[in-house]
C-alpha angles and dihedrals in degrees: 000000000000123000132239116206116183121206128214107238084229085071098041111119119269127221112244111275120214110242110205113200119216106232107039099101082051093049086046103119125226127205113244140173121237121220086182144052104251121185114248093001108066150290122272119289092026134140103222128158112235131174112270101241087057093054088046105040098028126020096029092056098046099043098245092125160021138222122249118232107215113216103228101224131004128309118245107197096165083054097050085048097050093047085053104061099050084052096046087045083051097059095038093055089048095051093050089050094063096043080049086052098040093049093051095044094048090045096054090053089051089051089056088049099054081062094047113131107217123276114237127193128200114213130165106258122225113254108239134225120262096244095033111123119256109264142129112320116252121237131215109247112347146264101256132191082250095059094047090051093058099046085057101046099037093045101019113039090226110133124185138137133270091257103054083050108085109184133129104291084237140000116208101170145065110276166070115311129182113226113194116200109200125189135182110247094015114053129221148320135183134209135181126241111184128190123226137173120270120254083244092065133212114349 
């Protein structure tokens, strides 16, 4: 005779029921990095792992340590290296490629000088006095570095700056005067202006 027992659905078996405990999270530790000897804890320049309520209550505040910054993913050196040089070729090539442009430009604009005819001014000269000494003649106003950079840039196409430009800062009399153009890469070249009486006369 075989038995029957019924049982009451209280006493059926449960399934396991997952039991969360509150405070974990706050007991979770965090690496961090001491400044400082702290007793029971480690000795400067340590990695050590501390709650995180003591990092931030405790050792943050006073100074006695650092957080650690965790790198997400593994570090490729060998790949950051590689994605340097090409970068550091490519600014070198590019940097190469303007000194190329610039020499060959300013060489270029030395080469138009050496064929220079000279430059010559007209200015109204200064009358002199009967019993002055015979000397250069004086001009009204002056021939200045301003007026030679024009004149090569207006009639000749030659453009540079004032300091590649070495001349007399003005030239108030009648004459003859060496101009020296001077440019990185390329050298130097000299031309003549000469200043000569205007067709009016002395003034």
């Amino acid at each position: 005779m075989s038995i029957i027992r019924l049982v009451h659905p209280l006493f059926q078996a449960r399934p396991p029921v997952l039991v969360l405990q509150r405070g974990l999270k706050k007991k979770a530790k965090i690496p961090i990095t001491l400044l400082k000897d702290v007793p029971r804890i480690g000795q400067a320049g340590a990695v050590v792992h501390v709650h995180k309520a003591h990092m931030r209550h405790e050792l943050f505040p006073k100074r006695l340590a650092d957080y650690v910054i965790e790198r997400k993913g593994p570090l490729d050196r060998s790949r950051a290296a590689a994605e340097t040089v090409p970068d550091q070729a490519s600014a070198q090539a590019s940097q190469q490629e303007k000194v190329r442009s610039l020499a060959l430009r300013n060489q270029d604009i030395i080469d138009r000088v050496v064929k220079l005819e000279p430059i010559v001014f007209e200015r109204s000269v200064v009358a002199a006095e009967p019993a002055a000494e015979e000397g250069p003649q004086a001009i009204y106003g002056s021939v200045t570095k301003a007026d030679v950079l024009r004149e090569l840039a207006e009639v000749h196409g030659i453009l540079i700056d004032k300091e590649s430009l070495t001349m007399d800062d003005k030239i108030k009399s009648v004459g003859e005067y060496r101009c020296v153009v001077k440019l990185i890469y390329a050298g130097q070249a000299s031309f003549k202006a000469i200043v000569v009486p205007s067709s009016s006369g002395a003034e």
